[in-house]
MARKENU-183921 format. One record per residue (C-alpha): residue in three letters; x, y, z; residue number from 0. Coordinates in steps of 0.1 Angstrom, whole numbers, plus 5000, padded with zeros to 4 digits. Layout:
<recs>
ALA X Y Z NUM
...
</recs>
This chain:
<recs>
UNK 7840 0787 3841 0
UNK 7867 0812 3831 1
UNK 7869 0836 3806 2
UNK 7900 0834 3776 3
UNK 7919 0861 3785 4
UNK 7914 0881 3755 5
UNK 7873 0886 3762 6
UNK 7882 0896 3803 7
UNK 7908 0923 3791 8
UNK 7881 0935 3764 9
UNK 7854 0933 3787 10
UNK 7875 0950 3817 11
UNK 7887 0981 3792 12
UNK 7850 0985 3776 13
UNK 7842 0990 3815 14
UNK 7863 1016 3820 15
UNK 7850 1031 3792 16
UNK 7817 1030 3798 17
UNK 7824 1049 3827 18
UNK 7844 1076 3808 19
UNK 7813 1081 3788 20
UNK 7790 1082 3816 21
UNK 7808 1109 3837 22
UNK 7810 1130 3801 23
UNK 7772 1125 3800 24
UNK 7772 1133 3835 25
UNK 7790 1167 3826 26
UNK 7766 1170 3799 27
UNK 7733 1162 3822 28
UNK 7744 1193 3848 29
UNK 7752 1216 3823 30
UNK 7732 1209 3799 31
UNK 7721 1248 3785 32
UNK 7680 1232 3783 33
UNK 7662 1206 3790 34
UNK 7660 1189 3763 35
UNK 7698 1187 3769 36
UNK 7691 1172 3800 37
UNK 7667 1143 3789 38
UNK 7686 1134 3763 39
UNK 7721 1132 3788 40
UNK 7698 1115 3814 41
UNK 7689 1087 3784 42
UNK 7723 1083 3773 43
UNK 7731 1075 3812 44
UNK 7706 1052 3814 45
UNK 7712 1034 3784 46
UNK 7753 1035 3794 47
UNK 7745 1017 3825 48
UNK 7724 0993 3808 49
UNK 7752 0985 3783 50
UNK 7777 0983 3812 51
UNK 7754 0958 3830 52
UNK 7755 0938 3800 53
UNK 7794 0941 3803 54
UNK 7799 0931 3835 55
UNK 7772 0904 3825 56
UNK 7798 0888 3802 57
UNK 7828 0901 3823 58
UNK 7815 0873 3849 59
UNK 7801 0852 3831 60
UNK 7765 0855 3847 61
UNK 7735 0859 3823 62
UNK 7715 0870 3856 63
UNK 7725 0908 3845 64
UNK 7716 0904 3810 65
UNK 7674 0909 3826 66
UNK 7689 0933 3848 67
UNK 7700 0952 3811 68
UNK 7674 0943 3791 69
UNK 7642 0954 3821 70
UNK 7669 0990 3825 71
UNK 7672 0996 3788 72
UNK 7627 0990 3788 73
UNK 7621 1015 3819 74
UNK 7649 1039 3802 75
UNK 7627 1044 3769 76
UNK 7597 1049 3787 77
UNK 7609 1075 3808 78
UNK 7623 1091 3776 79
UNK 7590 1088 3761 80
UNK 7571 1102 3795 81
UNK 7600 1131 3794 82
UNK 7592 1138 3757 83
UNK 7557 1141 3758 84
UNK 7560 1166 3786 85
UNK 7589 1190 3773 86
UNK 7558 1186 3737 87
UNK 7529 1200 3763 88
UNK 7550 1225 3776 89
UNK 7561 1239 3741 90
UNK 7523 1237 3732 91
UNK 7510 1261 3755 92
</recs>
């Protein structure tokens, strides 16, 4: 099944960027001044690459990648959550 040719030249430009955004969070993730700086560039990555899995999902017309999103998007939260909960116990003490 092929894609209209207005949704593949969406989909292909919302890839690239996706990947614009990604290396700016990148950026973000080594230079980030603390580390809550850091988690927070490390969750935007993760949650980029979930939402450009979901992209290429529709870019090829696979629904395969939109578990491969949807499981990413789950594990990113909770690492978020585990990262959070930390940076809490360290401020505590």
């Amino acid at each position: 099944m092929t894609l209209p040719a207005l949704v593949s030249n969406a989909s292909y430009i919302a890839l690239c960027m996706m990947a614009v955004a990604i290396l700016l969070a990148a950026v973000r993730l080594i230079r980030g001044p603390s580390l809550p700086d850091r988690v927070i560039a490390l969750d935007l990555i993760s949650i980029l690459v979930a939402g450009t899995t979901a992209i290429y999902a529709i870019a090829s017309a696979q629904a395969v990648f939109l578990d491969v999103a949807t499981i990413l998007a789950l594990i990113s939260f909770l690492g978020t959550v585990a990262f959070a909960r930390y940076i809490e116990k360290q401020v505590s003490q």
